[in-house]
C-alpha positions in Angstrom: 233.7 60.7 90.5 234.8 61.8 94.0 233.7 64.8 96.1 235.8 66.9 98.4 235.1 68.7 101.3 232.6 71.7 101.2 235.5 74.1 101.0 237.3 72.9 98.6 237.9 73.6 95.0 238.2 71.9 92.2 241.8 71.0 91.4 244.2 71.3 88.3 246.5 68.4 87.1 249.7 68.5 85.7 250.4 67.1 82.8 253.0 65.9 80.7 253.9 68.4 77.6 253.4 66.5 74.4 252.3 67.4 70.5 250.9 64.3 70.2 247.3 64.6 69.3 244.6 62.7 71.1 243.9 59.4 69.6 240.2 59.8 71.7 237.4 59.2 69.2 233.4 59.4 70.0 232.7 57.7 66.5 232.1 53.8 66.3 235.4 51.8 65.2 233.2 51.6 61.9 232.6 55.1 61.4 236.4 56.4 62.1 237.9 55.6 58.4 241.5 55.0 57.7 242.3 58.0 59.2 242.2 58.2 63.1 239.8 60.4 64.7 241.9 63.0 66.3 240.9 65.5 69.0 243.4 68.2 70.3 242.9 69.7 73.6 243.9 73.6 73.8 246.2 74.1 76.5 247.1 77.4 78.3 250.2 78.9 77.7 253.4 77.0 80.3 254.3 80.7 81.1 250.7 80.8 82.8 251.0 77.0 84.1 254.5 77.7 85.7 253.4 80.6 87.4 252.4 80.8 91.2 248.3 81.5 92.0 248.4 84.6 94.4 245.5 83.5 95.8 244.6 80.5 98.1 242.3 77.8 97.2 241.2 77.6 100.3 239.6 81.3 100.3 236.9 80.5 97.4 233.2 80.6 98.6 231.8 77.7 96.3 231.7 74.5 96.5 233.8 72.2 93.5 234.0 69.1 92.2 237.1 67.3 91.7 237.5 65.3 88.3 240.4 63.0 88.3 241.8 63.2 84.9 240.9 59.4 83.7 237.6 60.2 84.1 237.6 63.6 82.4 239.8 61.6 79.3 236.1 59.5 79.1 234.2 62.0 79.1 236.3 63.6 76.2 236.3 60.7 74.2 232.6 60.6 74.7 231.9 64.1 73.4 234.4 65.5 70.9 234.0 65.4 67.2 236.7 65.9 64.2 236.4 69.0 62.6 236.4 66.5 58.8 232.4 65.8 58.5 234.2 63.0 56.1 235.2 61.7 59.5 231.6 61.1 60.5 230.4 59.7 57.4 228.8 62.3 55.6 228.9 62.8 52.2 229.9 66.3 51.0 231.2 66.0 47.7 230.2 68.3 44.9 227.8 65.5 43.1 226.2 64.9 46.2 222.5 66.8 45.9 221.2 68.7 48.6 217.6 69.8 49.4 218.4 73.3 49.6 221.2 73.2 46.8 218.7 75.3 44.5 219.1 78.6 47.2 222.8 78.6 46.2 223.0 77.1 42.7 221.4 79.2 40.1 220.3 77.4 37.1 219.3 79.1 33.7 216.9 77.1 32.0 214.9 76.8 35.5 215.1 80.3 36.0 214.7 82.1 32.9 211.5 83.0 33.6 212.2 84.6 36.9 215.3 86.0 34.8 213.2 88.0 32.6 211.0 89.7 35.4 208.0 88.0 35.0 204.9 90.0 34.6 203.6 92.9 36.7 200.2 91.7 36.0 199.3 89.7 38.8 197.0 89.8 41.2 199.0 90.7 44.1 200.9 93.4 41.9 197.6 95.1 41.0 196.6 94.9 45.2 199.7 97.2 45.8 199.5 99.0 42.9 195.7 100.0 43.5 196.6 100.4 47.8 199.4 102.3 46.1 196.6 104.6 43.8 194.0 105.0 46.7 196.3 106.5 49.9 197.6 109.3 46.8 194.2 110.1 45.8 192.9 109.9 49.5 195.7 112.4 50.5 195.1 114.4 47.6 191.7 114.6 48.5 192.3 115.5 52.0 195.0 118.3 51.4 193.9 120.1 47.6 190.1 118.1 46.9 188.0 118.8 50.1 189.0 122.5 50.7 187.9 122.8 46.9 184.7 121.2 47.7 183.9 123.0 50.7 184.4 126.4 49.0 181.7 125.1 46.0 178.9 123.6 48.8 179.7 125.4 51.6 175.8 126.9 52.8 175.8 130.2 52.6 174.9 131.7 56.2 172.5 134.3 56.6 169.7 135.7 58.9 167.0 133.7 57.5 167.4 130.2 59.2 169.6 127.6 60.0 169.5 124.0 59.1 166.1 123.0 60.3 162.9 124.5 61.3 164.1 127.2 63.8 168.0 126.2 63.0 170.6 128.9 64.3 171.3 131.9 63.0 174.5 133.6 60.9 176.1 134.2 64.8 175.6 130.9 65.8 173.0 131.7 68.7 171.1 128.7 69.7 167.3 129.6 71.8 168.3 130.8 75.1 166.6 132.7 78.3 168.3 132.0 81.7 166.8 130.7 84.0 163.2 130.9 81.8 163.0 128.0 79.6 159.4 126.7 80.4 156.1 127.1 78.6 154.6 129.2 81.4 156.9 132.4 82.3 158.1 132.5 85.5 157.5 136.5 85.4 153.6 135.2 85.3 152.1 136.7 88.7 150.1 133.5 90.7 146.8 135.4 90.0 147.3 135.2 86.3 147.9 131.3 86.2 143.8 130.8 86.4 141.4 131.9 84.4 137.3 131.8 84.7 135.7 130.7 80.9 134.0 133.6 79.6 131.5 130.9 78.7 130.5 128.6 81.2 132.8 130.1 84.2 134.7 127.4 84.9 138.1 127.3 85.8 140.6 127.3 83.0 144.4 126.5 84.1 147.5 128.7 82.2 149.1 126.6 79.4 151.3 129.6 77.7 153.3 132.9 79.1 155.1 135.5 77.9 155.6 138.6 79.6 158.5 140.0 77.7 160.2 141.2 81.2 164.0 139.8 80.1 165.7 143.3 77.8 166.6 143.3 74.4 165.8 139.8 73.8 166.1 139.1 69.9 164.0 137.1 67.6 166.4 136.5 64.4 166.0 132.4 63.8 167.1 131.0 66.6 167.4 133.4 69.1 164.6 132.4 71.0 162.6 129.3 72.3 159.6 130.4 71.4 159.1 133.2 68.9 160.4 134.2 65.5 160.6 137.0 63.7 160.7 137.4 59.7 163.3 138.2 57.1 160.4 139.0 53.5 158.0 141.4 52.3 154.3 140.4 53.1 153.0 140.4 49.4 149.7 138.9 50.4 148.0 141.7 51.3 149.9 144.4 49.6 152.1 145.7 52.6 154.1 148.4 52.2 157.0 147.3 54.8 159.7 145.3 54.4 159.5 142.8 57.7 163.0 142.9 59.4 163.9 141.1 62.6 165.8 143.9 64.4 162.1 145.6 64.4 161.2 143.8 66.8 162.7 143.6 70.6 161.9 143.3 74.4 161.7 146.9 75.9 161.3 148.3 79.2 158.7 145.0 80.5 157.1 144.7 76.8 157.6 143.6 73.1 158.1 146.3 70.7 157.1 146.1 66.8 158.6 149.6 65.4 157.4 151.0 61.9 160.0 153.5 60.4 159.7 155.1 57.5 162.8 153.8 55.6 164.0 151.9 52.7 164.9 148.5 52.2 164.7 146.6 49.2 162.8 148.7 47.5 160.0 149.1 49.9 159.5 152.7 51.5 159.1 151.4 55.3 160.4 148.7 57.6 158.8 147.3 60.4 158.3 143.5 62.3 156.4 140.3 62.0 156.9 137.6 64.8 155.4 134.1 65.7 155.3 131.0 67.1 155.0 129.0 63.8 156.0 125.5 64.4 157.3 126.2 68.1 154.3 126.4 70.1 150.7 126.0 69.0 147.2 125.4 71.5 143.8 123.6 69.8 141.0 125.0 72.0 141.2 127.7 75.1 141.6 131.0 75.2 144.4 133.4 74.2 144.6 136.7 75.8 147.1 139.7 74.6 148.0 142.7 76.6 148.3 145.9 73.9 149.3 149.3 73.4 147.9 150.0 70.2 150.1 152.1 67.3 148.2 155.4 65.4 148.7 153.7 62.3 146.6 150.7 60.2 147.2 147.0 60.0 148.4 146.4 63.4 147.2 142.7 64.0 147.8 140.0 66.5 146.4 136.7 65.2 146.2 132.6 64.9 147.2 130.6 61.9 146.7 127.1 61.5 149.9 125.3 61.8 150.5 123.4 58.0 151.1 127.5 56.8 153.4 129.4 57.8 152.6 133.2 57.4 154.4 135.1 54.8 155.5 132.1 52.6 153.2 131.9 50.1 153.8 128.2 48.4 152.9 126.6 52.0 149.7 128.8 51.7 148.4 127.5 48.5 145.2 125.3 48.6 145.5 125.8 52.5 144.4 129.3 54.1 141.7 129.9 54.7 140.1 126.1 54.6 138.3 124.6 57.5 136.6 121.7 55.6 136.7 118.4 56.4 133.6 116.8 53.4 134.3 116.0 49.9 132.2 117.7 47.5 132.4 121.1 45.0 134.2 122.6 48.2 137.1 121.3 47.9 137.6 122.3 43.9 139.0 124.9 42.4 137.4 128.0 41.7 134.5 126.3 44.2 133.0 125.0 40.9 132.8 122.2 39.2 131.5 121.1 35.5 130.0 124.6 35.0 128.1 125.0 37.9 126.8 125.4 41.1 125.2 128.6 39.9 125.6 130.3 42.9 129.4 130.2 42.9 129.3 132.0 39.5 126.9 135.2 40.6 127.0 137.7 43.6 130.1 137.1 44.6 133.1 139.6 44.2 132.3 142.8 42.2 135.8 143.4 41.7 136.0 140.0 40.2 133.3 139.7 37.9 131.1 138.4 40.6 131.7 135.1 40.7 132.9 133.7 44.6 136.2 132.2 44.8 139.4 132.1 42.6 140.8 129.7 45.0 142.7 127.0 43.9 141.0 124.1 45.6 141.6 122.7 49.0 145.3 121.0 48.7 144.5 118.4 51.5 141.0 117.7 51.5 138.9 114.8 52.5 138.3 113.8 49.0 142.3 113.0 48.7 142.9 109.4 47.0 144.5 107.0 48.8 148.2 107.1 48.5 148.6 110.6 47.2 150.5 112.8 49.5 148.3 113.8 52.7 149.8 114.0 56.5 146.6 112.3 58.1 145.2 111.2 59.9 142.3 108.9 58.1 138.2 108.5 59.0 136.7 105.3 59.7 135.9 104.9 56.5 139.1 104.8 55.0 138.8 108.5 53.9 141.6 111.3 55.0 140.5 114.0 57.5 140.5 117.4 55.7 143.3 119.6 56.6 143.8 123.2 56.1 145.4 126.0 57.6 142.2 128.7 59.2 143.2 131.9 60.6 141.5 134.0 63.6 142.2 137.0 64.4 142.7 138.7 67.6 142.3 141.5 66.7 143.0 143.7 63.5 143.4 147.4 64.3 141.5 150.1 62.0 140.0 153.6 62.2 136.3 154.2 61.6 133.0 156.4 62.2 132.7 159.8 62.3 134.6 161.4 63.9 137.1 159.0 63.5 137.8 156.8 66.6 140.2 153.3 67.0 138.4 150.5 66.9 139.6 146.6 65.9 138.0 144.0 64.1 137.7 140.9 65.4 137.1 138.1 62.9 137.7 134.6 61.6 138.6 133.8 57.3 136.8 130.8 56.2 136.3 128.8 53.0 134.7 127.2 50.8 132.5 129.8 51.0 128.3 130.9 51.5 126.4 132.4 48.0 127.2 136.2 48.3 129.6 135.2 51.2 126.5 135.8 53.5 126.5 133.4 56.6 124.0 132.6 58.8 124.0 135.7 61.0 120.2 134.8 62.8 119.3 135.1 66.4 121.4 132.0 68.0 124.1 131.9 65.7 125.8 134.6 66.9 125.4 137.2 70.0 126.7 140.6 70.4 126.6 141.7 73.8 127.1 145.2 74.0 126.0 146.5 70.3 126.6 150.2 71.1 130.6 149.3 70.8 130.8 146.6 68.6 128.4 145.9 65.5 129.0 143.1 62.6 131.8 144.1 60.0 130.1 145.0 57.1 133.0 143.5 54.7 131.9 139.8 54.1 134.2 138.4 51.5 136.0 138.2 48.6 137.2 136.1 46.2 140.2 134.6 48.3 138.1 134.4 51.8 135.0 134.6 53.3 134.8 136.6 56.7 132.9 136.7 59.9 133.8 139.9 61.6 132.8 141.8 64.5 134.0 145.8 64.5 134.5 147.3 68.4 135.3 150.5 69.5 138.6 150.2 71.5 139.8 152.0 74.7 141.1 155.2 73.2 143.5 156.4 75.8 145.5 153.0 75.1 147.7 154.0 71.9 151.3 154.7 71.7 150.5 158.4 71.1 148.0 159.0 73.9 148.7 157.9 77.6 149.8 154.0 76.2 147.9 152.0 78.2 147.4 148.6 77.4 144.1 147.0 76.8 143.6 143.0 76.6 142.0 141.4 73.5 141.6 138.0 72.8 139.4 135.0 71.9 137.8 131.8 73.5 137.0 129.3 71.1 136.2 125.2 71.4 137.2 123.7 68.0 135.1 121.8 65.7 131.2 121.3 64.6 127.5 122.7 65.6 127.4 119.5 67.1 130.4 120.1 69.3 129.3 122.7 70.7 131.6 124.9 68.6 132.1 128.6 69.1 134.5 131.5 69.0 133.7 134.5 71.5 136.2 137.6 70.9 137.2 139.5 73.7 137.9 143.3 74.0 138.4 145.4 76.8 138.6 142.5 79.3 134.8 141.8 78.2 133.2 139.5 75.3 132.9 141.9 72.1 131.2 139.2 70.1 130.6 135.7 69.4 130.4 133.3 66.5 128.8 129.9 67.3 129.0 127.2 64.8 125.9 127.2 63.8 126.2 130.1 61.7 128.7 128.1 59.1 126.2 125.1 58.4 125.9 123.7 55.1 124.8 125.9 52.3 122.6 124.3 49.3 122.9 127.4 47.1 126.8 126.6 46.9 126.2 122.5 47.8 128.6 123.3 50.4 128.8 121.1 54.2 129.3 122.6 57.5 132.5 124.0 58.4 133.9 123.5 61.3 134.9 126.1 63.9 139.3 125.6 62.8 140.5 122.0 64.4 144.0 122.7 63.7 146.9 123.5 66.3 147.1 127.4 65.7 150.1 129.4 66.4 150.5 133.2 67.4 151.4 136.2 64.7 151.8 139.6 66.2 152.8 142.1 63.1 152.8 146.2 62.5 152.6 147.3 58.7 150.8 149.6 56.1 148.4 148.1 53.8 146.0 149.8 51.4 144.2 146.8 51.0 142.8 146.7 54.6 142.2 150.4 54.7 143.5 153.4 52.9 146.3 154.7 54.9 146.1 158.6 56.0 150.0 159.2 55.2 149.4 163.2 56.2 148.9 162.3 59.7 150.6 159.1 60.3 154.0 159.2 62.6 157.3 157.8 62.2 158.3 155.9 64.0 155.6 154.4 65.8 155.3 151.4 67.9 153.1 148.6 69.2 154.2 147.3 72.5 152.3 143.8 73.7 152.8 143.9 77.5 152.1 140.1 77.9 150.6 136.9 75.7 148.7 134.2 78.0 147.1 130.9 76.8 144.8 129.5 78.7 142.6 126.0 78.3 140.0 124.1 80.4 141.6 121.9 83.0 140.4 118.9 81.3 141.2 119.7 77.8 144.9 120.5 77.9 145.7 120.5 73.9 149.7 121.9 73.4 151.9 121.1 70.6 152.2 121.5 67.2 152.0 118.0 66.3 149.1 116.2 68.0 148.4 112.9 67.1 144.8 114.0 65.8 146.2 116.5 64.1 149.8 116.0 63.1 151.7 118.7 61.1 155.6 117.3 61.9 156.3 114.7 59.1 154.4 116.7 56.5 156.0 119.9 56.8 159.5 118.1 56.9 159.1 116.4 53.7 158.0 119.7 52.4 160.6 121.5 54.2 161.7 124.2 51.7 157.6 125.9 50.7 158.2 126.5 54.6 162.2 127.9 54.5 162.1 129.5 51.4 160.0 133.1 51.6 160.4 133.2 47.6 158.5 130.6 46.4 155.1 132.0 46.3 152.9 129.0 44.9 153.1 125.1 45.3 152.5 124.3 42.4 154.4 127.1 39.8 157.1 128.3 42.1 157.6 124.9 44.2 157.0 122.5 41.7 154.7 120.2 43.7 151.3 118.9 42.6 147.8 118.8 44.3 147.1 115.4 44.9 144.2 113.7 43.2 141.2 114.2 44.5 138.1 111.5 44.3 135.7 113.7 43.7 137.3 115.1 40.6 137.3 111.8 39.7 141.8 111.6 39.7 142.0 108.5 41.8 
């Protein structure tokens, strides 16, 4: 091989014209045959080789190598092949098997199986088929099933609730006050965020606010943090109103409960009940309400144990108005048991033959068995703390004497109950401080409660149809036994009206009752404005429509050192229990736990269930 200069190119040789093919063979001498191994070389046309290049060699930028022609003849011989494969010694007659003869020679007795089709019925077949099956029933699902379904379980909205406790409403409102969202209002002056104990003086810090500045708020479920209003008729003690949410609004600094006279289902009035069931709820303190009192009956702002909620009646049963926490005939129903004791049977409720209770039994008393449905906690000894849900009540509005003047009644529900429902009202059980304005409500009991009330003569120039002051009513009360130092003082007019200590609901022989305790449960507030003939007959001649109670401000209030918020302590805990149970607390028609709801007491030891 020989290399020219860097400019040159590599040259063309002339050669001679011939047919001759090349005699040139790459093949061994004993792999050429009797035939010679020929390879032709493809020549350009002579009209192309005779014709002059236009352009000099000398002018190309690469660099070439020149082959003589020798050389390139070796290389040829080398490298070429005869387009006969006979030629290179490979058999390719028709006998000659191949291995992949059988993609291009069909054969019928092999392949009369495949022939016929074979069967459907294989595994793989049924994968597609079934993948096939499942995307059409998922699409017809998705385009003609789910709208089907939707229509047929779609909840139906309406004012009464959402999906949970509290839930949204039918517009969709969620709980919302801008700029306001904490327990304590901001609206609260400084001066109002202390408090001295009516008791002992001491210095009681502001746990709760609500000063009803912010206009028109709402209280449909949902609308608000804090408070709710209702959507039923309050059967329980005969009420003549139908309870409607929009009856109740934010007005001018103040919350206003209106009583119309108007129909709705069937009822010949509508007015408002709100509270903070299950939202916020204090054990122990002092709760304080700002009022303008209506000129009609049954206006009453008051606590409820927090495992009831007011105004539906199956999360009521066995529960109101317990505060009990020993098993014994107490907790039975009727508050007898195998005939006797024989003071539960006589001197009880005139209107009732006279006997003392047609309670059904406390639902979640001590003497529960183990295992039965209870929401805790348990005693030391392995024995479940007796639950309930006790009422006290701020205040319940009436008119008395002669002449006829305002007053309220101040007063806690208890059971089981005392023979004759008399508690012990002796010197040091309870203390009236002023007894010109408030004396001891001579209505004791009945067969669904036992009271202890005290009656006070209210500021008469505060009602919606005089000047419309407010006065402030309230209670301070520490929870639990005689032992605890137990108490609940009432408070009207900015002064102690009356108070009950726990003394004076120790145990009773006469109806083998224990002590009951002043109520241990986180309570919630109830403000409500209705017409009830069983609190006191109402004078329709001079009642006015409509006619309003306004609440200027709510304040709770507890000792520095006792702070007790939530309606789920850990002592006390209501959360789990009321979820499991979830419709007697959603469902304003079911009236009883056990007819309506379905649910059973659980057993109880001293019946002897367990």
């Amino acid at each position: 091989m020989a290399f020219s200069h860097p400019d040159s190119q590599r040259r063309f040789y002339a050669q001679t014209a011939s047919n001759t093919p090349s005699t040139a063979s790459l093949l061994p001498p004993s792999a050429r045959g009797t035939q010679g191994v020929q390879a032709a070389f493809a020549r350009a046309p002579l009209s192309l080789r005779t014709q002059p290049s236009m352009t000099s060699l000398n002018d190309s930028p690469y660099h070439i190598q020149i082959i003589s022609l020798p050389l390139l003849l070796i290389h040829i011989q080398q490298f070429s092949l005869s387009p006969d494969p006979q030629s290179w010694g490979a058999d390719i007659s028709p006998n000659h098997p191949e291995p992949d003869d059988f993609l291009h020679n069909p054969d019928p007795r092999r392949d009369r199986k495949s022939d016929r089709g074979g069967s459907v019925l294989t595994y793989r077949g049924l994968a597609n088929l079934g993948c096939l099956v499942f995307l059409a029933v998922g699409l017809v699902t998705l385009f003609a099933g789910y709208p089907i379904i939707s229509y047929f379980t779609k909840n139906s909205l309406s004012n009464a609730g959402g999906f949970n406790v509290g839930g949204i409403n039918a517009s969709g409102q969620i709980p919302s006050i801008p700029n306001n969202f904490g327990v304590v209002d901001v609206d609260t002056p400084a001066s109002a965020h202390t408090i001295k104990s009516f008791a002992d003086g001491s210095e009681w810090q502001l746990v709760f606010s609500d000063e009803f500045e912010t206009e028109n708020r709402t209280f449909w479920p949902g609308d608000d943090p804090y408070w709710e209003a209702v959507d039923l008729h309050y059967w329980q003690t005969g009420d003549l109103e139908w309870y409607w949410p929009d009856q109740v609004t934010t007005r001018n600094g103040a919350l206003e409960i209106t009583l119309v006279h108007q129909s709705m289902n069937n009822l010949d009035y509508v007015s408002g009940m709100i509270s903070t069931w299950n939202k916020f709820c204090f054990t122990g303190g002092m709760v304080l309400a700002s009022v303008s009192l209506p000129g009609s009956n049954n206006v009453t702002v008051w606590t409820m144990g927090n495992l009831g909620r007011v105004g539906y009646g199956a999360s009521l049963e066995g529960m109101w108005p317990y505060s009990y926490d020993s098993c014994d005939v107490g907790t039975a129903p009727n508050q007898t048991h195998n005939g006797g004791p024989a003071a539960a049977l006589t001197n009880g409720d005139p209107y009732n033959g006279d006997v003392i209770s047609y309670l059904p039994g406390q639902r979640l008393s001590r003497c529960t068995c183990k295992g039965e449905s209870h929401p805790g906690p348990m005693h030391g000894d392995g024995t479940y703390v007796g639950r309930s849900a006790p009422e006290i009540d701020i205040f319940e509005s009436q008119v008395t004497g002669t002449p006829l003047q305002g007053s309220v009644s101040q007063s806690a529900q208890w059971a089981p109950m005392n023979a004759a429902y008399t508690w012990k009202n002796t010197t040091g059980n309870f203390d009236i401080p002023d007894p010109d304005t408030t004396v001891l409500n001579p209505y004791i009991g009945g067969v669904y409660q036992q009271a202890t009330s005290g009656v006070t003569i209210t500021n008469q120039s505060c009602y919606d149809l005089n000047s419309g002051c407010f006065a402030t009513y309230g209670y301070e009360y520490q929870p639990g036994f005689s032992a605890d130092g137990g108490y609940i003082s009432w408070i009207t007019n900015d002064a102690v009206a009356w108070t009950l200590d726990a003394s004076g609901m120790t145990a009773d022989p006469l109806t083998e009752i224990a002590d009951r305790p002043i109520p241990q449960e986180p309570m919630y507030l109830i403000a409500n404005l209705g017409i009830s003939p069983s609190f006191q007959e109402p004078d329709f001649e001079d009642l006015t429509f409509p006619t309003t109670m306004r609440i200027d401000w709510i304040r709770v209030y507890q000792p520095k050192n006792a702070y007790n918020v939530g309606c789920d302590p850990k002592d006390f805990p209501t959360a789990a229990y009321i979820n499991e149970y979830l419709e007697a607390y959603s469902n304003p028609n079911l009236t009883t736990w056990t007819s309506d709801y379905g649910q059973p007491f659980p057993k109880s030891s001293y019946l002897g269930q367990c």
